[in-house]
C-alpha positions in Angstrom: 50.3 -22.3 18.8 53.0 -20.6 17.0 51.9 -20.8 13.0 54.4 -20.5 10.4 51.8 -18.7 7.2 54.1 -19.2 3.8 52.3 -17.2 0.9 53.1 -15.4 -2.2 50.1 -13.5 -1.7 49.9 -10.7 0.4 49.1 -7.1 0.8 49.7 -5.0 -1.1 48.0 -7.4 -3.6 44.3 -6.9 -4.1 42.7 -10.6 -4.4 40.3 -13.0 -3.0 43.5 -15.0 -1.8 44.6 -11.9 -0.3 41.8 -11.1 1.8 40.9 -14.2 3.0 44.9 -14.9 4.4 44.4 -11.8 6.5 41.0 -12.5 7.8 42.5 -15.7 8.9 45.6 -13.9 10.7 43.6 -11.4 11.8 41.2 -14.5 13.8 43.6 -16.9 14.4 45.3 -13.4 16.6 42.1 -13.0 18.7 42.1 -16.8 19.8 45.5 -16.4 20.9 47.6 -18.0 18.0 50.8 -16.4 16.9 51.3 -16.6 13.5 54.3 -15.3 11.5 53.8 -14.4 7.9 56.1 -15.4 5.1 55.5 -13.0 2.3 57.4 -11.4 -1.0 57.7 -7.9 0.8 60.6 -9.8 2.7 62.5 -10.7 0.1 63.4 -9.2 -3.5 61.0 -9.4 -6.2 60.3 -8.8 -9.8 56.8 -8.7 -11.1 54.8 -12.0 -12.5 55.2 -12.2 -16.1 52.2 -10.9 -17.4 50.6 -9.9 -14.1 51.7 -6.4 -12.9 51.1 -5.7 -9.5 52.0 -9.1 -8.2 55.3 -9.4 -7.0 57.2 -12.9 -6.7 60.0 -13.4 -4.4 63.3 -14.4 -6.4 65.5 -17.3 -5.0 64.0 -16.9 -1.5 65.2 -20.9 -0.4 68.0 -19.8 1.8 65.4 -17.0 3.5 62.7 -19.0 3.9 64.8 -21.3 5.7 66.4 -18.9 8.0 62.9 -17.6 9.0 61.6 -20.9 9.7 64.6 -21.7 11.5 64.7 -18.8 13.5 60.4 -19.2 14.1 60.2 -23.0 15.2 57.0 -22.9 14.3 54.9 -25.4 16.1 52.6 -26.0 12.6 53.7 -24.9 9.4 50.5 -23.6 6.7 52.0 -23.3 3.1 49.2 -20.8 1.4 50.4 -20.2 -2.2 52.2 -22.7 -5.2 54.7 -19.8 -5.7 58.3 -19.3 -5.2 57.8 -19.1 -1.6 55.5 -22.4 -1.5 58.4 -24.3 -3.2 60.9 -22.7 -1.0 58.7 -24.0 2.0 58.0 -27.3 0.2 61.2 -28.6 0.3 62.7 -27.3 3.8 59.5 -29.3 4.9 60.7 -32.7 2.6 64.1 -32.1 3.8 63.5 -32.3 7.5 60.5 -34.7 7.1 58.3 -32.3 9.0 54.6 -32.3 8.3 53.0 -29.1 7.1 49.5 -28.5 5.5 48.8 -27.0 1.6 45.5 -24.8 0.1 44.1 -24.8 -3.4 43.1 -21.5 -3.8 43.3 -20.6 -7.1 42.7 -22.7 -10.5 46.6 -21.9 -12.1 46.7 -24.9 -14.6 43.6 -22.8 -15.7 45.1 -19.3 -15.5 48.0 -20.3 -17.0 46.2 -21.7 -19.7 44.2 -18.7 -20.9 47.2 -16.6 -20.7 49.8 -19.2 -22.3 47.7 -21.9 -23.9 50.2 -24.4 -21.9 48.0 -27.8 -21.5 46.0 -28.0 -18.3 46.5 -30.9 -17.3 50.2 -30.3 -17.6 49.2 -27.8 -14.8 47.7 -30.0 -12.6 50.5 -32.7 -12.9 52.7 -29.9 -11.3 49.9 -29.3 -8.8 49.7 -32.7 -7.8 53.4 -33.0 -7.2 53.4 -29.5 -5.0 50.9 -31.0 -2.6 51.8 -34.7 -2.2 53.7 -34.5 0.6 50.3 -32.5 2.3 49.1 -34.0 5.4 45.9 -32.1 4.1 44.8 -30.0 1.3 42.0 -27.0 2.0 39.9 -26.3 -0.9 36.9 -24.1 -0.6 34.3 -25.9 -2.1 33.1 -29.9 -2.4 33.3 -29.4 -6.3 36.6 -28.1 -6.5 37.6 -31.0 -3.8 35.5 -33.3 -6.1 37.9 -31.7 -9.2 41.2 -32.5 -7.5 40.0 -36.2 -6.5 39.9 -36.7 -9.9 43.1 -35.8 -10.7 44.6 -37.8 -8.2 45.1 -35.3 -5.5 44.6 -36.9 -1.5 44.4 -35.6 2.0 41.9 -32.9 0.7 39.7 -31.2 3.4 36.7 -28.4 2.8 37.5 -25.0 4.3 34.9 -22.9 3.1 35.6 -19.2 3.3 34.0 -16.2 5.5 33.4 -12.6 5.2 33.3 -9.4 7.1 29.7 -8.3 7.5 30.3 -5.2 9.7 32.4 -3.8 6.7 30.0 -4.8 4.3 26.4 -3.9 6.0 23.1 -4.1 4.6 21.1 -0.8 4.8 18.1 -0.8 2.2 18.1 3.1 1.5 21.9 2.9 1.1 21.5 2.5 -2.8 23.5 5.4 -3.9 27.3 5.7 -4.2 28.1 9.3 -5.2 30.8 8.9 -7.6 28.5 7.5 -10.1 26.4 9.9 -10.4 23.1 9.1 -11.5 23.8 5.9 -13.9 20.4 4.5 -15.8 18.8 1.6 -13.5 20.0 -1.3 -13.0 23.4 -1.4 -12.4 25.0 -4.3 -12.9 28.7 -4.6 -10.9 31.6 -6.6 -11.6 34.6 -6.8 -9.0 37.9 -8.2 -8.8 41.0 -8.6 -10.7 40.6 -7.5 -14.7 42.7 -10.7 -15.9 42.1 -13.2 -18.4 40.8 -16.3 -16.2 38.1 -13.5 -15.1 35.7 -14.1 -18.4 34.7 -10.0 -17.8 34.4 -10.2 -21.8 31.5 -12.6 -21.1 29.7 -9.7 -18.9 30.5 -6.7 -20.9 29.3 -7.9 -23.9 25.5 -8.7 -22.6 23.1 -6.6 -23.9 21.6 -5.8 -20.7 19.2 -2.4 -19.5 20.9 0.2 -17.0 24.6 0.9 -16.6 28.0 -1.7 -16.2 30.3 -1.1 -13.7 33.6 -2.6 -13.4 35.6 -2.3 -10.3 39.2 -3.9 -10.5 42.9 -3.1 -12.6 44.9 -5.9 -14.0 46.4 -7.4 -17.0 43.5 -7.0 -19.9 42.1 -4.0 -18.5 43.4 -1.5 -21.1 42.3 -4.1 -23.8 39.3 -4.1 -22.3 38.5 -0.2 -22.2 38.9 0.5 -25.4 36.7 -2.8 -26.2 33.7 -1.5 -24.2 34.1 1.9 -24.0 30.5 2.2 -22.9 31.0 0.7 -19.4 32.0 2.5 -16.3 35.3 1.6 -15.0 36.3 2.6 -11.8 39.4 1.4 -10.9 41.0 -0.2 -7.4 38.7 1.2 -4.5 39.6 1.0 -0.6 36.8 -1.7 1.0 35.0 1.0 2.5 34.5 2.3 -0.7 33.7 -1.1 -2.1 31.2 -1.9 0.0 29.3 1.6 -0.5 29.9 0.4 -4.5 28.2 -3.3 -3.1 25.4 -1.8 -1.9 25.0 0.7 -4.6 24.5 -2.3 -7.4 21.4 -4.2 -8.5 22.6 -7.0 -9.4 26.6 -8.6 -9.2 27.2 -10.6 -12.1 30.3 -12.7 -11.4 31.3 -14.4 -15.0 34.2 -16.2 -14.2 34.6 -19.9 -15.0 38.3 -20.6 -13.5 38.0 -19.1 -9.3 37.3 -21.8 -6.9 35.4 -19.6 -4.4 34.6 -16.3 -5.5 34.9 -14.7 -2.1 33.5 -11.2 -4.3 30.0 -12.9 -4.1 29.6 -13.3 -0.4 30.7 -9.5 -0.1 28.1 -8.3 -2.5 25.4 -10.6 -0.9 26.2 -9.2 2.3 25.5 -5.8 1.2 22.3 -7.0 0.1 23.0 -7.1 -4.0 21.8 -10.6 -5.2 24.8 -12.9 -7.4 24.3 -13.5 -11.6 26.8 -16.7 -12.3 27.4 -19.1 -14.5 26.5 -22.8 -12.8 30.2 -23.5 -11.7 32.8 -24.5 -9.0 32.3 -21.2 -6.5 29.0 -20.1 -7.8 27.9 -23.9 -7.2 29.0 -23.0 -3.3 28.0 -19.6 -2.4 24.3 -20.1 -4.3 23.6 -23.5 -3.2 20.9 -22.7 -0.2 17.7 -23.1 -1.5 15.0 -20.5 -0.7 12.3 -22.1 1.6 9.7 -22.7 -2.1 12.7 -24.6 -3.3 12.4 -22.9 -6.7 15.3 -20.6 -6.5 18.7 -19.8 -5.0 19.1 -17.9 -2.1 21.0 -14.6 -2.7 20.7 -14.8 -6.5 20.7 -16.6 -9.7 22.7 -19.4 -11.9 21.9 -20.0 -15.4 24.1 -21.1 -18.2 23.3 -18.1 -20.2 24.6 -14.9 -17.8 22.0 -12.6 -18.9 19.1 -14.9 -17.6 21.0 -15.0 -14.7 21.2 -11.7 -14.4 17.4 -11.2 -15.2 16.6 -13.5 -12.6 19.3 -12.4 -9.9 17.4 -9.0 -10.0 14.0 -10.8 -8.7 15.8 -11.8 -5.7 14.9 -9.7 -2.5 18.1 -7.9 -1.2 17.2 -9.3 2.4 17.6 -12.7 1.4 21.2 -11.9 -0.6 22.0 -11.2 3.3 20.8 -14.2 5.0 23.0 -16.0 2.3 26.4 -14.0 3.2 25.2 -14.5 6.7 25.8 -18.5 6.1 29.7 -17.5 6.0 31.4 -16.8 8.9 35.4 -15.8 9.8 34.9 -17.2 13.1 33.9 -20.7 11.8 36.6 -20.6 8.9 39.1 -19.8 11.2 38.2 -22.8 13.9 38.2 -25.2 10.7 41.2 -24.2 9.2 42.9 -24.6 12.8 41.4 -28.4 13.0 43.1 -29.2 10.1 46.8 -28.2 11.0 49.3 -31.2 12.0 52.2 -30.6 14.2 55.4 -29.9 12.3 57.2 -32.4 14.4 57.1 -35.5 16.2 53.2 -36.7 14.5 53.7 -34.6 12.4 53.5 -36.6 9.0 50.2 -38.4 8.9 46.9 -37.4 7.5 44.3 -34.6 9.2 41.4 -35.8 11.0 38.7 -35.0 9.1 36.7 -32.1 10.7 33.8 -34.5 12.3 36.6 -36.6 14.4 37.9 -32.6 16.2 35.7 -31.8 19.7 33.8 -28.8 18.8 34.0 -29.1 15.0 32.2 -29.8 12.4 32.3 -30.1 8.7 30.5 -27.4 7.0 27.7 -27.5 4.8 26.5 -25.2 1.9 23.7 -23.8 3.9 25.1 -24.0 7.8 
């Protein structure tokens, strides 16, 4: 199959988005797919207002179009709601081709917290971009459950996976020399410092031990000199990160706005149990039960953090990677594929719904 990939994320972005579009290109290669990527490094850019370090293509419809000309792509994926998405969009609508969409990330709500512009305003441009979707991934049933309510059809779950040779699980591996030797326990954020990201909510727990934030972004000097007391560590390559993983005794993950939290499943597999709040993405990646019923498997949720976070440290590291062992690249990867409709010819309907594909079938919290 040759798959035309359209996305306004891409390296050299550091994101959840990010990392799970390569995985997928990376898996979709090894069962014999060729995919060609359509990403802002083609075309020229200026930065996202308010966003530095993410790039957006400008005016890329006449591009786009070439490339996808030039491709013939036999299935066309569009990742992102960005320029490029658009750009893709509407060659799509033009030609009457069918194509498929993703929710990935929460905008309406980003662009909220950064703008104050209404959400549902957000969502009403949301729900336009993926109309003409002959099926919409989202990561999670609540975030699916979210967009049905909205009026959004065609959705499909595609949960997410994650590399668990990078990010091991070695029990004496609870050191990462760059700290030093930080007071017990050490509580670890990851990911982008922006507003949607809550980190305020985290660093202002009065918790025992040490705070570590891993990540740059748009409220990360705001943030320094806020909480001067925490350890900030900047952007770290993921061999790094997952010696940083490992390192942590608890990953407290405050966010109220991600739809996955792909962050989670990397700690877990490193064997550092999850503090969350009870919400779309934590909802997902905690939701197996431990066999006594009385817990979550790989951590904690609690409305307020720091009982999460009291209770996430209680979990047994082994168990935080059975959970990340739940998520796997090589099952994302033959899901997504089940869901992609033929650009041309039947191209237009509705996906089959994972149960009706031979050899696939829908994923569940805890399979």
């Amino acid at each position: 199959m040759k798959l035309a990939l359209v996305t306004d994320a891409w390296l050299p972005q550091v994101n959840g988005v990010v990392t799970t579009l390569v995985e997928l290109v990376t898996h979709l290669g090894a069962e014999g797919h060729r995919v060609e990527v359509i990403q802002p490094a083609q075309f020229r850019t200026r930065p996202c207002p308010g966003y530095p370090g993410i790039d957006l293509a400008v005016s890329p419809k006449r591009d786009v179009e070439r490339m996808l000309d030039a491709f013939e792509p036999d299935a066309i994926h569009i990742a992102t709601e960005g320029p490029l998405g658009w750009a893709a969009r509407s060659y799509c609508a033009r030609r009457n081709l069918g194509f498929t969409t993703a929710f990935h990330t929460k905008f309406p709500e980003i662009v909220n917290a950064a703008t104050r512009l209404p959400v549902w305003l957000g969502y009403t441009v949301m729900k336009h971009f993926h109309a003409r979707s002959s099926a919409i991934m989202v990561p999670t049933p609540s975030v699916l459950a979210m967009l049905e309510r909205r009026g959004l059809r065609n959705l499909r779950e595609w949960t997410h996976g994650v590399d668990t040779r990078l990010f091991e699980f070695h029990p004496a591996a609870r050191t990462y020399a760059p700290l030093g030797n930080l007071p017990r326990p050490v509580s670890l954020f990851v990911g982008r410092i922006s507003y949607e990201k809550n980190i305020q909510d985290f660093l202002a727990l009065d918790l025992p031990g040490s705070k570590v934030v891993c990540g740059v972004g748009p409220v990360e000097a705001q943030l320094k000199r806020r909480y001067p007391r925490a350890h900030w560590v900047g952007l770290l390559p993921r061999t790094e990160l997952a010696k940083l993983y490992a390192a942590a005794d608890v990953f407290v993950f405050p966010s109220r706005a991600d739809t996955f939290g792909l962050v989670m499943v990397e700690a877990m597999a490193c064997g550092t149990p999850v503090a969350a709040y009870p919400v779309d993405g934590p909802l997902e990646v905690l939701a197996r039960q431990r066999p006594d019923g009385r817990a979550s498997l790989g951590g904690a949720m609690h409305t307020d953090l720091r009982q999460a976070c009291e209770a996430a440290l209680e979990t047994p590291r082994h168990e935080a990677r059975v959970r990340a062992l739940d998520f796997s690249w090589e099952r994302a990867t033959q899901l997504f594929a089940s869901f992609l409709v033929p650009a041309r010819g039947a191209a237009a309907g509705p996906a089959r719904a994972a149960e009706e594909v031979p050899g696939v079938t829908k994923l569940s919290s805890g399979h």
